[in-house]
C-alpha positions in Angstrom: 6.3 -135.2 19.4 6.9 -131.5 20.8 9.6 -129.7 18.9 10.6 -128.2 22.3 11.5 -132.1 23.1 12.6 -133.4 19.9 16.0 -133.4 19.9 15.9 -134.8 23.6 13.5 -137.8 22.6 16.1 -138.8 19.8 18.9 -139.3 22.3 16.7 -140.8 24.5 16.0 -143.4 21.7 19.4 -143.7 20.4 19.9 -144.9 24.2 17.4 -147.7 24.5 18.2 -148.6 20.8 19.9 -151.3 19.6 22.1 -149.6 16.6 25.8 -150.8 17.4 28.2 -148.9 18.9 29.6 -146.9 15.7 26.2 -146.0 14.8 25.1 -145.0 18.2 28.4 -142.2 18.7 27.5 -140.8 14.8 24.1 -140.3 16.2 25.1 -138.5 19.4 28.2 -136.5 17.4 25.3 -135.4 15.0 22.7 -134.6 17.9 25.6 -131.7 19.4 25.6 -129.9 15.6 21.6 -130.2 15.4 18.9 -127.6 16.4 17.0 -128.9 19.5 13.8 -128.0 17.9 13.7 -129.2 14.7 17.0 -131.5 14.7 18.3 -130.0 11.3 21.8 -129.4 11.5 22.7 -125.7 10.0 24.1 -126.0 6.7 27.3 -123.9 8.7 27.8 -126.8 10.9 27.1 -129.5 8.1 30.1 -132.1 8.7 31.6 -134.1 6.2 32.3 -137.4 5.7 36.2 -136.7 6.9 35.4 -134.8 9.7 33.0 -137.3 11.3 35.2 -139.9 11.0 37.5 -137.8 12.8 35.2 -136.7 15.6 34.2 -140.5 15.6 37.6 -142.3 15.7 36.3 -144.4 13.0 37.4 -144.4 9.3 35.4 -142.8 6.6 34.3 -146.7 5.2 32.9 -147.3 8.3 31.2 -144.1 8.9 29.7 -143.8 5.1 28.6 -147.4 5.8 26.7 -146.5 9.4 25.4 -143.5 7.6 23.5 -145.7 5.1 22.2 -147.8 7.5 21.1 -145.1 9.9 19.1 -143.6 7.2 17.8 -146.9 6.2 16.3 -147.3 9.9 15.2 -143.3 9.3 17.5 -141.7 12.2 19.0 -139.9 9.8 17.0 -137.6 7.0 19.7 -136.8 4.1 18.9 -134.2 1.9 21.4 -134.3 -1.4 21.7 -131.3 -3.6 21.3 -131.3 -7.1 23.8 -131.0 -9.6 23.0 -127.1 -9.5 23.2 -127.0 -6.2 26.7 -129.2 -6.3 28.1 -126.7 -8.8 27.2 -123.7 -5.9 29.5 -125.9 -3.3 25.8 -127.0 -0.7 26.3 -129.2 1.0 23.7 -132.3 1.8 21.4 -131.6 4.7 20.8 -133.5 7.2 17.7 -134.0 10.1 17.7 -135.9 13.1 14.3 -138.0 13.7 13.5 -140.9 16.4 14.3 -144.1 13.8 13.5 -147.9 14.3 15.6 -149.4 17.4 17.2 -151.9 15.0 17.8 -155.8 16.0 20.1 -157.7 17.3 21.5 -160.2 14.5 22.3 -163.6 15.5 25.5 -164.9 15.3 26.0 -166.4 11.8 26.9 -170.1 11.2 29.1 -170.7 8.5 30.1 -173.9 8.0 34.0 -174.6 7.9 35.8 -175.0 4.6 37.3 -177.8 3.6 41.1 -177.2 3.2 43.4 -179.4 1.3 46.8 -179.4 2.5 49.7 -180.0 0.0 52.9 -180.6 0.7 54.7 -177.3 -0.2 52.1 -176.3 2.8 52.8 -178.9 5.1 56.1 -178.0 5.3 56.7 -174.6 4.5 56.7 -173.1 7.8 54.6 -170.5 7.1 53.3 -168.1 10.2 49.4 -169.0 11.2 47.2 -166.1 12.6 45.3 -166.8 15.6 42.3 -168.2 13.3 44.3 -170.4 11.4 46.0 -171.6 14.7 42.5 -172.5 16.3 41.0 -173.7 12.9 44.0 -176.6 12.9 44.2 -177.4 17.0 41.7 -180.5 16.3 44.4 -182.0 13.9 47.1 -181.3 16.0 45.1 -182.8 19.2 44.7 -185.6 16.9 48.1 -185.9 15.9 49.6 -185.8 19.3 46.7 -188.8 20.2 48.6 -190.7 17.3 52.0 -190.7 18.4 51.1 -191.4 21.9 48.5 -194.4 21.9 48.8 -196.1 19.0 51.5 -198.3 18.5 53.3 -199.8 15.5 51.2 -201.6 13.1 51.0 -205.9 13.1 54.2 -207.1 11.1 55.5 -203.6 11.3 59.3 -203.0 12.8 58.3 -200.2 15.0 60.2 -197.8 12.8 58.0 -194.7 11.7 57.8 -194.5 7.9 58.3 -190.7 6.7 56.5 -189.8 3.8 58.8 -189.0 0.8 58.2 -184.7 0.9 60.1 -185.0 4.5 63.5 -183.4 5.2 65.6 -184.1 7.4 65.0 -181.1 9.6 61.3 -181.8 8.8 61.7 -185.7 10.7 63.9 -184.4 13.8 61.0 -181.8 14.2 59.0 -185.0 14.7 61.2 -186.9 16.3 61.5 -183.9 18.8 57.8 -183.8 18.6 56.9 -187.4 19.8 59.9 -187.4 22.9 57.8 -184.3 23.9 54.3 -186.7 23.8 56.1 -189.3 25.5 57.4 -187.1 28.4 53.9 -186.0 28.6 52.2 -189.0 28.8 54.0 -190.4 31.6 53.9 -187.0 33.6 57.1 -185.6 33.1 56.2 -182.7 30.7 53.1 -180.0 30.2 50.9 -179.4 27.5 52.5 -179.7 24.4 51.5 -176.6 22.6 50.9 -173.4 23.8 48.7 -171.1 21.8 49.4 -168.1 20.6 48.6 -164.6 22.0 45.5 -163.1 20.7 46.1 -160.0 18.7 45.0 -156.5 19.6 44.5 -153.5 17.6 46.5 -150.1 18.6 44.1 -148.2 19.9 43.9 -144.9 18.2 44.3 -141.6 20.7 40.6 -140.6 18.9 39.4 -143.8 19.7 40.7 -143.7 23.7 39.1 -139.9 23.8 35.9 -141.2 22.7 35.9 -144.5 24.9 36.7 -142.3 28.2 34.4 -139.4 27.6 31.3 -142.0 26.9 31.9 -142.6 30.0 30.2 -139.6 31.3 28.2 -138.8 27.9 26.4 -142.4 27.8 24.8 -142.0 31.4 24.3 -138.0 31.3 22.6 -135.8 28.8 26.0 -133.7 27.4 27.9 -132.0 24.9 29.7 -134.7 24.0 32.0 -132.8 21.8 32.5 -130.2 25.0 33.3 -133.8 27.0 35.8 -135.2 24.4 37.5 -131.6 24.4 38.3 -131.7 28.4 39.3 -135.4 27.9 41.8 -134.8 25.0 43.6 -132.1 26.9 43.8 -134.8 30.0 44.9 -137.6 27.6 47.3 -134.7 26.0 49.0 -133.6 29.8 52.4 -134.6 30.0 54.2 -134.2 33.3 57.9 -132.5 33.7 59.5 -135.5 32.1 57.3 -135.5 28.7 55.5 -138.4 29.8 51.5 -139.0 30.1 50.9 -137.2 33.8 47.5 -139.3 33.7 47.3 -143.4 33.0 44.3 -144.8 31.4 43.6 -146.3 34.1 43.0 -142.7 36.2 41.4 -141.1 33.6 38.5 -143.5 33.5 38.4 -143.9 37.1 38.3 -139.8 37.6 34.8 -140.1 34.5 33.5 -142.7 36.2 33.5 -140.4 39.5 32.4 -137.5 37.9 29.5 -139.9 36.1 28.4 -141.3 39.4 28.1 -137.8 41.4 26.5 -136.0 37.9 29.1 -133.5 37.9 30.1 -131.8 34.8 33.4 -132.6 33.5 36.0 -129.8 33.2 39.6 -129.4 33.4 38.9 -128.9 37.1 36.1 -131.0 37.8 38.3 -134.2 36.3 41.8 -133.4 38.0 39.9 -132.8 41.5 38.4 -136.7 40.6 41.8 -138.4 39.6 44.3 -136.2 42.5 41.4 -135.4 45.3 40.9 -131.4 46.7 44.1 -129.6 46.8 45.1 -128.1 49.9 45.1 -124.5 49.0 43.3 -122.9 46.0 45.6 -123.2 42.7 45.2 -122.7 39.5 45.3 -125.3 36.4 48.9 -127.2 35.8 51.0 -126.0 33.5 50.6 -127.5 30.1 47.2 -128.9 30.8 44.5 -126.3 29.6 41.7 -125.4 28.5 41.1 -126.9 25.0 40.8 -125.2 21.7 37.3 -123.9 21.8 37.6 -124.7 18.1 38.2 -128.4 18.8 34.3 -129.0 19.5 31.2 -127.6 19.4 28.7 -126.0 21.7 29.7 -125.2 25.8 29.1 -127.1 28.7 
């Protein structure tokens, strides 16, 4: 491997790689700090474990964890200091190198628990999450089968017999529940349950910066910290109202035009994507400006 194309090669690799996602944007914030040479990040521009996890969006768990495993693969070449070294406030070193590509794990299998219900369960009420809600459909399926095509047993009266732990609220819940089988089974009603909304995490603004500008970053060789610095002051333009000028929806439409024609995102460059050319020559809208130099590293 030339040292002219080293630190080239390693993105390159990180590319075709299978490291997940985290691990893959550690690797490519890392790659903007290190020397294209040798890949050794200056002791100057050494991050630490708080400000990756900021660059990254992720938290500091996460990023110590994709750390480990990066330098388990041997992406990543840590240098530690001793407790000398400690006392004089260096900090660990770190070299970029072209690791193993990693594997794909298969999905585990995991075979479901075994969950006894008691009756302070049964009828307490209590909220499900999604997973508990699709863990217990096939008793509920079953239940609903119950009450609709079986009938009353031989020398029975027809009458359903409650088990002792019941309320009252508890048995007009099921009376309520079997008119609504009934109604179903002779067409005059829908499903009977409908399940719950899956839940979504808030997406952090770090997180939607880093999501846009890999956009551009993840087809083209690029500062991405330069990238993520035009993006935030996009994701940051408010129009006169104090509302977002830009939705998500343009801003990843005006990357993915600037990705397909290889041009070089600016403040320019993305506004020209999402708005189209301006009919005279103006210059940048008020309130949306050039980043912080000191936000990111390197230039375009």
């Amino acid at each position: 491997m030339s040292a002219e194309n080293l630190k080239w090669r390693v993105n390159r690799a990180v590319r075709k790689s299978n490291l997940p996602s985290p691990a893959r944007l550690i690797m490519f914030v890392l790659s903007d700090m290190a020397d294209a040479k040798t890949g050794v990040i200056p002791e100057k521009k050494t991050p630490s474990l708080k400000e990756l996890a900021e660059d990254t969006g992720y938290g500091e768990s996460t990023v110590k964890e994709q750390l480990a495993g990066l330098e388990a693969l041997g992406w990543v070449i840590r240098t530690r200091p001793d407790a000398h070294q400690q006392a004089r406030h260096v900090s660990t070193g770190y070299r970029l190198a072209v690791g193993s590509p990693g594997e794909k794990k298969a999905p585990s299998k995991r075979k479901p628990r075994a969950k006894t219900e008691t009756p302070e369960e049964h009828t307490g009420g209590q909220e499900m999450a999604p997973a508990d809600s699709q863990e217990m459909a096939p008793e509920i399926e079953s239940g609903g089968q119950e009450l609709t095509d079986r009938g009353p047993s031989p020398g029975s009266s027809g009458a359903i017999s409650w088990p002792p732990y019941l309320k009252d609220d508890d048995r007009n819940d099921r009376d309520d529940l079997k008119t609504a089988a009934d109604a179903a089974t002779h067409g005059g009603g829908g499903a009977l349950f409908e399940a719950p909304p899956l839940l979504r995490a808030v997406e952090t603004e770090n997180q939607k910066i880093n999501r846009l500008a890999r956009i551009f970053t993840d087809r083209h060789m690029a500062n991405y910290k330069a990238v993520a610095g035009v993006v935030r002051s996009a994701v940051r333009y408010t129009g006169p109202n104090g509302t977002p000028a830009y939705s998500d929806q343009q801003l990843a439409d005006g990357m993915t035009r600037l990705a397909d024609e290889g041009r070089t995102p600016t403040l320019n460059t993305l506004r020209i994507a999402i708005e189209g050319m301006p009919r005279q020559r103006r210059g940048d809208h008020e309130g949306f400006k050039n980043p912080d130099p000191s936000e990111y590293h390197g230039t375009f």
